[in-house]
Each structure stands twice: as structure tokens, then as C-alpha cells.
C-alpha positions in Angstrom: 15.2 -53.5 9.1 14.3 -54.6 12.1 10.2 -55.4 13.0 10.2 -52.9 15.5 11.9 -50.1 13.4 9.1 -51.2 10.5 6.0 -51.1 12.9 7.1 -47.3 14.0 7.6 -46.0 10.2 4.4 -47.8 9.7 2.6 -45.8 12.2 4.6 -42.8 11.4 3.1 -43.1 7.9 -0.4 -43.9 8.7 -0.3 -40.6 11.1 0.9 -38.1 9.1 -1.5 -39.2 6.4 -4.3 -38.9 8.5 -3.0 -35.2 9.5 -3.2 -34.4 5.6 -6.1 -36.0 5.2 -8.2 -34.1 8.3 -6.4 -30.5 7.1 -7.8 -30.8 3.8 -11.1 -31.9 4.9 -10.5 -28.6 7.1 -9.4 -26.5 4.0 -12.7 -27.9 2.1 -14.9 -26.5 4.7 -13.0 -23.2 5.1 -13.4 -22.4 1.6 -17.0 -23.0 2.4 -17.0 -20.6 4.9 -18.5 -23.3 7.2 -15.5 -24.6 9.6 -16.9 -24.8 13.4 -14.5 -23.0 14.8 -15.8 -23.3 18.4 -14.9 -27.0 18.1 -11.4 -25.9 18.1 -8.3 -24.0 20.2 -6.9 -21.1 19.8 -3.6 -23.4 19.3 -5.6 -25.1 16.1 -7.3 -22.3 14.4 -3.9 -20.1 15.0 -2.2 -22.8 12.8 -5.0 -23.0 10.8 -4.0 -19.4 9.8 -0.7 -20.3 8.9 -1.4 -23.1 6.8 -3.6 -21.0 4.7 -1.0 -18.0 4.7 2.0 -20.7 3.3 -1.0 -21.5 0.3 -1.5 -17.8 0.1 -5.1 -18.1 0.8 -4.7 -14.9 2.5 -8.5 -14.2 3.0 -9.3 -17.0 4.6 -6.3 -16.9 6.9 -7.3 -13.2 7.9 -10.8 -15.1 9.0 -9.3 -17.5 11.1 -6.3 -15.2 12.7 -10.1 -13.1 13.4 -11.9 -16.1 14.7 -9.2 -16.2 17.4 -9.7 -12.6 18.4 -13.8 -13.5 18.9 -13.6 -16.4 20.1 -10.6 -16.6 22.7 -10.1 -12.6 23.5 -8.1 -13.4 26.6 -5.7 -15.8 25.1 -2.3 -15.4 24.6 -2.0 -16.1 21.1 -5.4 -13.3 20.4 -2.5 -10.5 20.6 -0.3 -12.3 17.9 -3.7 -13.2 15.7 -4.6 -9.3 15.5 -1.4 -8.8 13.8 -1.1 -11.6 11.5 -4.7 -10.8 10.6 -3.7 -7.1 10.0 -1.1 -9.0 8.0 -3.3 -11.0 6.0 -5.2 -8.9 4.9 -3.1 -6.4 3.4 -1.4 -9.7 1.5 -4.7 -9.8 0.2 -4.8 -6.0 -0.5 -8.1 -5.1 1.6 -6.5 -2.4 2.9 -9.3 -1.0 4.7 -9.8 -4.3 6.7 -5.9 -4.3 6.7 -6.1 -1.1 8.4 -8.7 -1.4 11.1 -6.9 -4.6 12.7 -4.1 -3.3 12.5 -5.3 0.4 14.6 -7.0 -2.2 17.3 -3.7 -3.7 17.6 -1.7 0.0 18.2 -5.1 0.5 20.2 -5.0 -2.7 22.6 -1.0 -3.1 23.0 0.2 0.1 22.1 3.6 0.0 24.4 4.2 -3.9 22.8 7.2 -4.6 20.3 5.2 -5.3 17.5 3.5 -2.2 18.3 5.6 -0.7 15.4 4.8 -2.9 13.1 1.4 -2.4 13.4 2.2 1.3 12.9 4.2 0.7 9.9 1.1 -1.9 8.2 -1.2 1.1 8.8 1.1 3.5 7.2 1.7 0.6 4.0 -2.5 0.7 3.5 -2.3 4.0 2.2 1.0 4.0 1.1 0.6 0.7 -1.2 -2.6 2.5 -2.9 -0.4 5.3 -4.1 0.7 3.9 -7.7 0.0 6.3 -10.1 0.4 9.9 -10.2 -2.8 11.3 -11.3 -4.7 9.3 -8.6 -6.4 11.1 -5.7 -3.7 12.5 -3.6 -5.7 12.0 -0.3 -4.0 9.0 0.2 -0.7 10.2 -0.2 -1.5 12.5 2.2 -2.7 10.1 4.5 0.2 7.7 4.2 2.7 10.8 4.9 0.7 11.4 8.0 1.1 7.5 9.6 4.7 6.9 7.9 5.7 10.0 10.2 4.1 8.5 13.4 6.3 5.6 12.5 9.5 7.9 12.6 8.7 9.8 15.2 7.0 7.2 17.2 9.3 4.0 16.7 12.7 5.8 15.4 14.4 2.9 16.6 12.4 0.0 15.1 13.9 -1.7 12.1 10.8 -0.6 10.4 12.0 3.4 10.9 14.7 3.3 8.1 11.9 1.9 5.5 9.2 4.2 6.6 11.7 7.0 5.9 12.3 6.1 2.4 8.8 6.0 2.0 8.4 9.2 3.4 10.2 10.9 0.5 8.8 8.7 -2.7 5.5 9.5 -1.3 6.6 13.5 -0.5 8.0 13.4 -4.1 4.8 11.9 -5.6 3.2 15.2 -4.6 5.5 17.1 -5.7 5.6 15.4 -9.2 1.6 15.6 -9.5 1.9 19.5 -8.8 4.5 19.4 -11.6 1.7 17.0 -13.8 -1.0 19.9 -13.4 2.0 22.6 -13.9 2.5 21.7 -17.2 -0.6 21.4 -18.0 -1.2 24.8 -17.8 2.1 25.9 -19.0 1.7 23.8 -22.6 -1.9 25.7 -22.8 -0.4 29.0 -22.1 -2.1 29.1 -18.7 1.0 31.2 -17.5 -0.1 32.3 -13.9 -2.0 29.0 -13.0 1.3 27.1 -14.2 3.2 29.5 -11.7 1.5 28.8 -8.9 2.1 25.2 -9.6 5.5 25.3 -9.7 5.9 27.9 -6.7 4.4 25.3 -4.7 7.3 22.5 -5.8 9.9 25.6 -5.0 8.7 26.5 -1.9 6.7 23.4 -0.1 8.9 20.4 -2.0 12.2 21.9 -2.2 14.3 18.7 -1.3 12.6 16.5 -3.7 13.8 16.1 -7.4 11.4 17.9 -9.2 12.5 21.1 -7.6 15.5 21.6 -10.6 12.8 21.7 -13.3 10.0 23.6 -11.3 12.9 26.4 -11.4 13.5 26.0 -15.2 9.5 26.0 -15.5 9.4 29.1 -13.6 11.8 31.0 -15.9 9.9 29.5 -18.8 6.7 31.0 -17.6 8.2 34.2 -16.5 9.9 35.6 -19.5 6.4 34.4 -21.3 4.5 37.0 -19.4 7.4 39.7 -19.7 8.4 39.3 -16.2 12.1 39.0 -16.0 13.0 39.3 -13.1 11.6 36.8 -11.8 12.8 34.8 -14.7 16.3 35.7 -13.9 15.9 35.1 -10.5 14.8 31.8 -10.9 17.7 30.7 -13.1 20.2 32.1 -10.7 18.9 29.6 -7.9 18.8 27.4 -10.7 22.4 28.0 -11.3 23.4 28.0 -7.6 22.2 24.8 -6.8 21.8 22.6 -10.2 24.3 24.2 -12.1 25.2 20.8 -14.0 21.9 19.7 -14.6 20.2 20.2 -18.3 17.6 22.2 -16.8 20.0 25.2 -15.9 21.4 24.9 -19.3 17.9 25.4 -21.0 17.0 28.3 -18.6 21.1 29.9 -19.4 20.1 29.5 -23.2 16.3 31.1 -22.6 17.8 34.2 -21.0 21.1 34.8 -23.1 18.9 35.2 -26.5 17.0 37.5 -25.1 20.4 39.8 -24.4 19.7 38.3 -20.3 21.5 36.8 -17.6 20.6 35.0 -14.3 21.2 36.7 -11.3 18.7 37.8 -8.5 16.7 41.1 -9.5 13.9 42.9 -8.6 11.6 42.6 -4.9 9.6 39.1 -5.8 9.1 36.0 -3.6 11.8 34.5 -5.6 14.5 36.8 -4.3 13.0 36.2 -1.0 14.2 32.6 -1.9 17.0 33.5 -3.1 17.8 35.1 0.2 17.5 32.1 2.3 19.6 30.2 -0.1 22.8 32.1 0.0 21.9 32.0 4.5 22.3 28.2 4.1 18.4 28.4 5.0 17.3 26.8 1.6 17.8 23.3 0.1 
């Protein structure tokens, strides 16, 4: 090797370990909460950000993606920090703080690209909360609401397709905690609370898949309080539209021992469904 070559790898070397050696005397003061940020860019803290997002120190990348916004609110990298801090944060799952960057981003560059984005990290802080189904349903709510603005707002963002999908777990997680409360009632003999349960499945969450054994429920609780037609009713939209599912085998079997059929009778809201089925109005 020639000297020349060995005096350039030399320096090369001594460089790059004086590089690791300042960002981890960096990184120690960071995770003392005590780096001077006013002694450096916007360039330095911005990469300062990423380094601690690559060690998933997610926290204390959200602080410095913030310290740009305070500190250099007319630079051209603040609009990129609000995101990545909106982004950092929800890594780290505060969702509130998560949420709040992410709404002064929509608020501040609301016609920008990752303007949708923003939207869609909003919509994911509620969203992400929602994991089991006898939680609060608030957020549910809440996360339908901004995953919507994301469809309708953005429809052709690549984020629109996800937020769509995550429309209808969340739509079905309501669905399934009215169900949850439904048969509650129904195992305790509750039989009109129960129905009102499962009317709201029928008639508010139709397209989800707990509508099948809302029907099936429905018959159950019908025939319990002597009201057949309803019962029967219930089965034959059962029958229309889930005819090879278990559940319209269980509600055929209820009704047959008891000398019944399904089919649409009486004047009930049922047959008002029922109605708007056969149209092409229903499911």
C-alpha cells in the first residue's frame, strides 16, 4: 500500500471515530435531558432525531424532532420535524402527544403531501388504543370519525386503502361489543334488553359479521317471550342471506320443534327489514 493511500485510511479512521465518539457523548447528555440544543442546527438536531429513532429511543427523538420546531420555526426541515415527531411519539405509544403534533401538522400545512399522513397518525392514536372489546368504546368512536376524514379527505393517498380496512375492524368492534352486552342479557333471561342489543347489530351494523348471529339471537329471544313472529321473521332474513351458515341451521331447528317455519309474519320492525331486503335496499 502506498504512503499516501495509508495516511488517508489513517485519517479516515481517526475521523469517523471521533464522530462516534462526540454522538455518544451527545446520546449521554440527551438521556440526561441536558443537550444544549441552541448550540446546534437544525441540520444536527434533525439527525440527532434519526439516530435516536434507528436505537428506538423514540422519546428522546420526539424531543429533538420538537426542539427543531421551537428553536428554528422558519426552517425548512421544522415542517418535516413536526411529522417525524408526530411519528415518534406514537412509536412510543404517547398517543396523546402523538396526536397533538400530528393536528399542528394538518393545522400548519394542511394542502402538503404528507398532509395525509398526518391525518392517517391521528386516526392510528385512537385507533391503536382499541384492543380489547370491553374497553371504552369512545375511542372507537373517535378513530371511526378521523379514519373517515382520511377516506374522504385523502381518497387517493396510499394511506386511503389502510384507513378503509380499519374502518370496518373498528365498525365491527362495535358491533361485536353490542353483541358482548347482548348476550349478557340473553344468558340471564334479560329478553327485551338482549333485543335491543341485537336490533342495533341488525339495523346500525348490518355489513359487519356479527349480523348472522344477531339474527339467530333475535329468534332465540323472540320465541322465549312467545313472540313468533318476529322469531320467524328473523330466521327468514336469516335464511335469505346466511343460509349456509350454522346460525340459520340453529334458528331452522328452534322453529321446526315448535311445529314453525321462517318466513316473514306479522307488522314488526323486522318485516320492515325484511322489506328492504327483498328491494336490494338491505345488506
Amino acid at each position: 500500500m502506498k504512503v499516501g493511500t495509508k495516511r488517508v485510511t489513517l485519517i479516515g479512521a481517526v475521523l469517523v471515530a471521533s464522530l462516534l465518539a462526540g454522538c455518544n457523548s451527545i446520546r449521554g447528555r440527551v438521556e440526561r435531558g441536558d443537550l444544549d440544543y441552541e448550540n446546534y442546527t437544525a441540520q444536527h438536531i434533525f439527525e440527532r432525531g434519526e439516530y435516536d429513532l434507528s436505537r428506538r429511543n423514540y422519546d428522546l427523538a420526539a424531543q429533538s424532532f420538537g426542539e427543531i420546531e421551537r428553536l428554528y420555526p422558519y426552517s425548512e426541515l421544522t415542517k418535516r420535524a413536526v411529522i417525524m415527531q408526530a411519528y415518534s411519539h406514537h412509536l412510543d405509544k404517547d398517543y396523546e402527544a402523538s396526536r397533538s403534533a400530528a393536528q399542528r401538522y394538518i393545522d400548519f400545512y394542511p394542502t402538503d403531501e404528507d398532509a395525509a399522513y398526518a391525518q392517517y397518525l391521528l386516526a392510528l392514536s385512537y385507533y391503536d388504543q382499541i384492543d380489547e372489546v370491553g374497553r371504552d368504546q369512545g375511542l372507537t368512536f373517535l378513530a371511526l370519525q378521523e379514519l373517515r376524514k382520511v377516506i374522504e379527505i385523502y381518497p387517493d393517498s396510499e394511506y386511503a386503502r389502510s384507513a378503509i380496512l380499519k374502518f370496518d375492524l373498528a365498525f365491527d368492534h362495535l358491533a361485536s361489543k353490542e353483541m358482548e352486552v347482548g348476550r349478557y342479557y340473553l344468558k340471564r333471561d334479560h329478553f327485551s334488553a338482549a333485543i335491543n342489543r341485537f336490533r342495533v347489530v341488525v339495523e346500525d351494523f348490518q355489513t359487519t359479521s356479527h349480523t348472522p348471529e344477531a339474527l339467530h339471537r333475535l329468534v332465540e329471544a323472540y320465541l322465549s317471550l312467545g313472540l313468533v313472529n318476529e322469531a320467524q321473521t328473523a330466521a327468514a332474513i336469516l335464511g335469505h342471506n346466511f343460509r349456509a351458515t350454522d346460525w340459520y341451521e340453529d334458528s331452522y331447528a328452534l322453529l321446526t320443534r315448535r311445529g314453525l317455519r321462517p318466513e316473514p309474519a306479522g307488522d314488526n320492525w323486522l318485516r320492515q327489514v325484511y322489506r328492504q331486503m327483498i328491494k336490494g335496499e338491505w345488506l
